[in-house]
C-alpha positions as CSV (number, residue, x, y, z in Angstrom):
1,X,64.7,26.8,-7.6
2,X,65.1,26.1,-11.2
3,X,68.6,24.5,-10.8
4,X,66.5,22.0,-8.6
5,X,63.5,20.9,-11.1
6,X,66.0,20.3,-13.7
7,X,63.6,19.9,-17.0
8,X,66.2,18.3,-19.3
9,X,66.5,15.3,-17.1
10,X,62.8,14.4,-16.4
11,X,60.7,11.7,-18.5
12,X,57.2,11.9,-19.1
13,X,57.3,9.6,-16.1
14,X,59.7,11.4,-13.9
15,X,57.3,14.5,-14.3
16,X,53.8,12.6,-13.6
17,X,55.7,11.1,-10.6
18,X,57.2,14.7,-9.3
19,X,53.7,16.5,-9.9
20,X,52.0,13.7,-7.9
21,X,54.5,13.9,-4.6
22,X,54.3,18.1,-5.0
23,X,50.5,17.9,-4.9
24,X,50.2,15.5,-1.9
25,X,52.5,16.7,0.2
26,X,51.0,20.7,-0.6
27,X,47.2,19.9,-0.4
28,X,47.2,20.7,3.3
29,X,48.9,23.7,3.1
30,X,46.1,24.8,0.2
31,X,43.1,25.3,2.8
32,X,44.7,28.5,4.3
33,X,46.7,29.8,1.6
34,X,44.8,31.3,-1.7
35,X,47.8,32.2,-3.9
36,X,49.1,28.3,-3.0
37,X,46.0,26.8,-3.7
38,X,45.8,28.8,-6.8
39,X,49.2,27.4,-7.8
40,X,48.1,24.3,-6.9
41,X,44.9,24.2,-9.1
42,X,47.3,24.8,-12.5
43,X,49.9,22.4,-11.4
44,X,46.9,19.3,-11.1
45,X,45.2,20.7,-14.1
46,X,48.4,20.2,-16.2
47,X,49.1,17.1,-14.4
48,X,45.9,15.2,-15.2
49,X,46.1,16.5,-18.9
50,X,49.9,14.7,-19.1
51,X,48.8,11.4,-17.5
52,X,45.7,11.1,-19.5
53,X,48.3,11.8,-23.0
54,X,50.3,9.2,-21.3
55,X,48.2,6.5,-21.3
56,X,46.9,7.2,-25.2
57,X,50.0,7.1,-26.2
58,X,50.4,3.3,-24.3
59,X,49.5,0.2,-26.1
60,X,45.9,-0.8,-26.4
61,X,44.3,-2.6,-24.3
62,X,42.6,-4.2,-27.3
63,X,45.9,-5.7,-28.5
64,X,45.7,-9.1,-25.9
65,X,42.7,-10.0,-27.2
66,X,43.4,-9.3,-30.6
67,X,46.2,-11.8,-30.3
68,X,44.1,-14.0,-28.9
69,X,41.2,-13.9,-31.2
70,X,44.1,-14.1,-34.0
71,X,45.2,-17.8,-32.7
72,X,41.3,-19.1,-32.7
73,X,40.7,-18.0,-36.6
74,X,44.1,-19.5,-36.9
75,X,43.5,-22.7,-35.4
76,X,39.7,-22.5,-37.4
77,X,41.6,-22.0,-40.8
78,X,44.0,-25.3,-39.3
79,X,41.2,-27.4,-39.0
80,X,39.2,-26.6,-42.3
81,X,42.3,-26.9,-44.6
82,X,43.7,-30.3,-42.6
83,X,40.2,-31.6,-42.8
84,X,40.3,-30.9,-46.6
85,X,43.5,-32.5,-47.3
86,X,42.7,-35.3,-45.8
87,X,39.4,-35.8,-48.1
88,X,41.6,-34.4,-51.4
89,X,44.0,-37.0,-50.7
90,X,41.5,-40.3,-50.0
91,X,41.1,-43.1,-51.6
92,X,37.2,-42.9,-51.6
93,X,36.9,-41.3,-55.4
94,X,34.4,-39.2,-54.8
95,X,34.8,-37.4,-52.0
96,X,38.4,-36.8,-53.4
97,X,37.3,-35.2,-56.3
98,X,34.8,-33.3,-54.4
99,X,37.8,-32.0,-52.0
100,X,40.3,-31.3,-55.0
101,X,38.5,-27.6,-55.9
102,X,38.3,-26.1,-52.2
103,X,41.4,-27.5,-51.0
104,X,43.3,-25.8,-54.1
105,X,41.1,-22.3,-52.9
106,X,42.1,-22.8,-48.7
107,X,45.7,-23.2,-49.8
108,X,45.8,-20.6,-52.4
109,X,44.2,-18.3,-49.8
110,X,44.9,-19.8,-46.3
111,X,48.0,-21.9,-46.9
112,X,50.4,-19.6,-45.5
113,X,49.2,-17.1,-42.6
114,X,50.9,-17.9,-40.4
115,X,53.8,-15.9,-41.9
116,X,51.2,-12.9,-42.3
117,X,50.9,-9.9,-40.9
118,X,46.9,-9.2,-39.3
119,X,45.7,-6.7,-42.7
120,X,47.5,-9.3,-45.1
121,X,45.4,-12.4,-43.3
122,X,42.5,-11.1,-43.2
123,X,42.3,-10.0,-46.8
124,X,42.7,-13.1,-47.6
125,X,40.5,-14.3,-45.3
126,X,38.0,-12.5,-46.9
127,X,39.1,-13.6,-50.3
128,X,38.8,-17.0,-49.5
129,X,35.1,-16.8,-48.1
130,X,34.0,-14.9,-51.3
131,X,34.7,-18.2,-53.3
132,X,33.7,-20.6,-50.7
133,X,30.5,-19.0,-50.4
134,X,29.5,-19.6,-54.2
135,X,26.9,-21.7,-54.7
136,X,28.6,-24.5,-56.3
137,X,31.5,-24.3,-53.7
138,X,29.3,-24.1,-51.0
139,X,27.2,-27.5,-52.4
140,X,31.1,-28.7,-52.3
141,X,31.4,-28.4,-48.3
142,X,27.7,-29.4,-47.7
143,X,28.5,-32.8,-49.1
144,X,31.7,-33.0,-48.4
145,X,30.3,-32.4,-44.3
146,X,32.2,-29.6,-43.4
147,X,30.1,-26.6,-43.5
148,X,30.2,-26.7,-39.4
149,X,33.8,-26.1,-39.6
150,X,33.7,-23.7,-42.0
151,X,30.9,-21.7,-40.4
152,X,33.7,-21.3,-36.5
153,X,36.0,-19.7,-39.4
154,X,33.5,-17.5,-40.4
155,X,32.7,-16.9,-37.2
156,X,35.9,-16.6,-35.5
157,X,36.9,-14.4,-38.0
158,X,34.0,-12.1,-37.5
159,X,34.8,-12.1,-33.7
160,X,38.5,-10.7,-34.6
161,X,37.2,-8.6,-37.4
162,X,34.6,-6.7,-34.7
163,X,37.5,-5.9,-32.2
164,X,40.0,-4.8,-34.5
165,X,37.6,-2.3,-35.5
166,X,37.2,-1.3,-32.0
167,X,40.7,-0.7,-31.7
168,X,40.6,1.1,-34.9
169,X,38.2,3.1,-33.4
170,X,40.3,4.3,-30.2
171,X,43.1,4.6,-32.1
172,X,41.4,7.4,-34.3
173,X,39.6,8.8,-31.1
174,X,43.0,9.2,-29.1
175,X,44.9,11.0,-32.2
176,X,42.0,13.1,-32.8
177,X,41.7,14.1,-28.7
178,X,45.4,13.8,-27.7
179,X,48.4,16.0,-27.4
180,X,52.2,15.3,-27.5
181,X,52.6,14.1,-23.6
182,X,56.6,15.7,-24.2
183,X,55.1,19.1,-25.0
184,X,52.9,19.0,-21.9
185,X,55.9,18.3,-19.9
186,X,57.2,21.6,-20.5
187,X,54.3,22.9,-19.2
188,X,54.7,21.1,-16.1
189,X,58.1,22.1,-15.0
190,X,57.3,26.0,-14.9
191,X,54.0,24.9,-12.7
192,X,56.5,23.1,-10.3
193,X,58.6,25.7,-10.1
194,X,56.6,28.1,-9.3
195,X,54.7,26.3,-6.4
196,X,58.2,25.5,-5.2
197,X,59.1,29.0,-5.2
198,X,56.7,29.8,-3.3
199,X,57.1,27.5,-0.6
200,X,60.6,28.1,-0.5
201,X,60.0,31.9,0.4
202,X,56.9,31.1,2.5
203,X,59.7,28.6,4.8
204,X,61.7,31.3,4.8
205,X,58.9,33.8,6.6
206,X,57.8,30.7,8.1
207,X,59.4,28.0,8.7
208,X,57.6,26.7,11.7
209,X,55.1,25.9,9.4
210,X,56.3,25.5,6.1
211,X,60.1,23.9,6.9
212,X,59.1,20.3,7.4
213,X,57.1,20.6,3.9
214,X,60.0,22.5,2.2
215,X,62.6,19.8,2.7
216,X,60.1,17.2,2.3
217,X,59.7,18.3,-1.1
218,X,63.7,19.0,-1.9
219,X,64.1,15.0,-0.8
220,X,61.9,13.9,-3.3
221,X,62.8,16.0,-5.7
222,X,66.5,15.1,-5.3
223,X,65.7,11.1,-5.2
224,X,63.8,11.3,-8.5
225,X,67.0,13.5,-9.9
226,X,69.1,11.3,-9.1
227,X,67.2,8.4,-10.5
228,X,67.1,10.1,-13.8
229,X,70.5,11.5,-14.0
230,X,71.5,7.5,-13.6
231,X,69.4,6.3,-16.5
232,X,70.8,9.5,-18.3
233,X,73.8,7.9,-17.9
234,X,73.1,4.0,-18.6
235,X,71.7,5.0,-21.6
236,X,74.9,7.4,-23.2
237,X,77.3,4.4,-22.2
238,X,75.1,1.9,-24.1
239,X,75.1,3.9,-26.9
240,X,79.1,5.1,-26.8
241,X,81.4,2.8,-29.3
242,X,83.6,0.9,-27.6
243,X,87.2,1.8,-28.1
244,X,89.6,-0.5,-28.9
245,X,93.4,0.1,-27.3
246,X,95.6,-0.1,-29.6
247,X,99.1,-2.5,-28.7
248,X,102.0,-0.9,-28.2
């Protein structure tokens, strides 16, 4: 039976998939048979621990809106530092003087992120609001009528800051409560032998009742072989160097 669960061609995938069409198509057969349903107990327990693993080890959920919440400080930080040029460069003398000093702090601090990574931006971010929010700076926006705008930065950047904690969060919660989903794997493949072991010898007592079941099984097992045998393969020839023929 072990030359038909091969281990060294299933996925993490392959495996969840396999597990799942072994325990549906054996459940039935559980309700009579103790040493089955035993069998059949390890192979789920080890199957739920894998496809829980599997999906720590899958991007957040988090990330979309962290993307999103990225482009709204973004386009905050846009409107703040446009809406200061325009004032630093007017021909009103005092409210271009008045613009001169926080426009020369947004562009030292904000004049760039778009080319930044998420930590980089918003240590800057951060950098930037400590000198805005001194008292002479911030008597600089008040009269300058911009404070509105600068309060959606702040608060945009708050509403990014609170959810990139949260994914923070489940990142540490995940490493600290996960195992290696390839090391559960191997765990797996014994459990499927064995139950198909047993079904094999239980179709060969009797195979009125276990011989549909049986080759059910070796179908399904064969398809998702075969499946992974091919990407096996896709993925040796798109790594193999090409050789070149030489003319003769």
């Amino acid at each position: 039976m072990e030359k038909l669960i091969i281990a060294s061609l299933l996925s993490v995938s392959d495996g969840v998939l396999m597990a799942d069409r072994i325990l549906e198509i054996i459940l039935p057969l559980t309700v009579n048979d103790p040493k089955l349903l035993k069998l059949y107990t390890t192979l789920l327990s080890i199957k739920k621990r894998l496809v829980k693993n599997q999906k720590n080890s899958n991007k957040s959920l988090l990330t979309g809106d962290l993307k999103f919440l990225d482009k709204r400080r973004n386009s905050a930080l846009t409107a703040v530092r446009f809406i200061l040029h325009g004032m630093s460069v007017s021909l009103i003398e005092d409210i271009s003087r008045k613009a001169a000093k926080p426009y020369a702090i947004i562009t030292k601090y904000g004049g760039k992120v778009y080319r930044m990574g998420y930590k980089e931006e918003t240590a800057n971010l951060i950098s930037l609001f400590s000198e805005f929010d001194l008292p002479v700076n911030n008597t600089l926006l008040n009269d300058l009528g911009i404070l509105p705008f600068y309060e959606s930065l702040k608060n945009a950047h708050a509403a990014f800051d609170t959810v990139s904690k949260q994914k923070s969060d489940q990142k540490t919660d995940q490493i600290s409560d996960s195992e290696a989903a390839t090391s559960i794997l191997t765990e797996l493949t014994p459990a499927m032998i064995n139950v198909m072991a047993m079904i094999e010898l239980n179709n060969q007592l009797e195979p009125e009742t276990y011989g549909e079941i049986y080759n059910q099984l070796v179908t399904y097992i064969n398809e998702i072989n075969a499946a992974a045998r091919a990407r096996k393969t896709r993925k040796q020839n798109s790594t193999e160097p090409e050789v070149k023929m030489e003319n003769s």
